[in-house]
N, C-alpha and C positions, 0 to 999 in steps of 0.2 A: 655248664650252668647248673647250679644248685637248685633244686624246688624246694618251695618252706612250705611245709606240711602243715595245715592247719587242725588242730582236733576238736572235733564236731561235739556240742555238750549233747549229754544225755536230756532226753525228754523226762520234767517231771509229773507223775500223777496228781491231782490238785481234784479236791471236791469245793466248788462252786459256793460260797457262802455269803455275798453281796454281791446281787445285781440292779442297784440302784442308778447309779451312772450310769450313762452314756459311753458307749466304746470302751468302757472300762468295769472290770469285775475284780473281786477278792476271792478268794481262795483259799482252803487249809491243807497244809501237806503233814501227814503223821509219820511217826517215824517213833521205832523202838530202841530204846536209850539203855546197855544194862547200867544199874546204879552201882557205882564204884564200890562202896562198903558193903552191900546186902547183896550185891549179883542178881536182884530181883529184874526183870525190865520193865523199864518205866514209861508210856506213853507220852510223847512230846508233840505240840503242833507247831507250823511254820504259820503267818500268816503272807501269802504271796498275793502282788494287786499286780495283773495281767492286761493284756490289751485284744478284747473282743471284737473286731470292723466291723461287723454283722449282724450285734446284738444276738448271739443265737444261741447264746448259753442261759439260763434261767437257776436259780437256786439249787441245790441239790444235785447238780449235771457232774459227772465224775468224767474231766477231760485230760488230755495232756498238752502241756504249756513248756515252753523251748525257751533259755536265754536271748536277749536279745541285747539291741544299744540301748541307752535309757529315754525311754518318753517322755518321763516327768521326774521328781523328784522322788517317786516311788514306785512306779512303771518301768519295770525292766524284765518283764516276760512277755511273749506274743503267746497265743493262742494257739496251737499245732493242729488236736484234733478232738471230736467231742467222743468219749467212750461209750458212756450213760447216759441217757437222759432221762429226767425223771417223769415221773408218772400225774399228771392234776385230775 
């Protein structure tokens, strides 16, 4: 019997930037781009909309967020763990 090895995605870092919704948050992920012509690198954001159960994330929370199946039509992260939380 053969086993099919599944490969686990990397969790990604996400800083918390709409927590407006209900069970649901947005997120920005940064990421350094070198630029092809100048070799300078360039800062780029992702915007990621994740799936909170808990509400326990607030604004500015630096957590980590895992692939998942899609919840809606732009939900396709769950929630992992919170790293930071921020300070009110």
């Amino acid at each position: 019997m053969s086993e099919i090895k599944t490969k686990k995605a990397r969790p990604l870092r996400v800083t918390v930037t709409s927590d407006k919704m209900n069970k649901s948050r947005v997120g920005t992920m940064e990421r350094l781009v070198k630029h092809p012509r100048y070799g300078r690198f360039v800062r780029r954001t992702t915007k990621i909309m994740f799936h909170d159960e808990t509400n326990q994330t607030r604004a500015g929370d630096v957590v980590l967020v895992t692939p998942s199946r899609p919840l809606s039509s732009r939900k396709k992260f769950t929630l992992l763990q919170v790293v930071r939380k921020t300070e009110e």
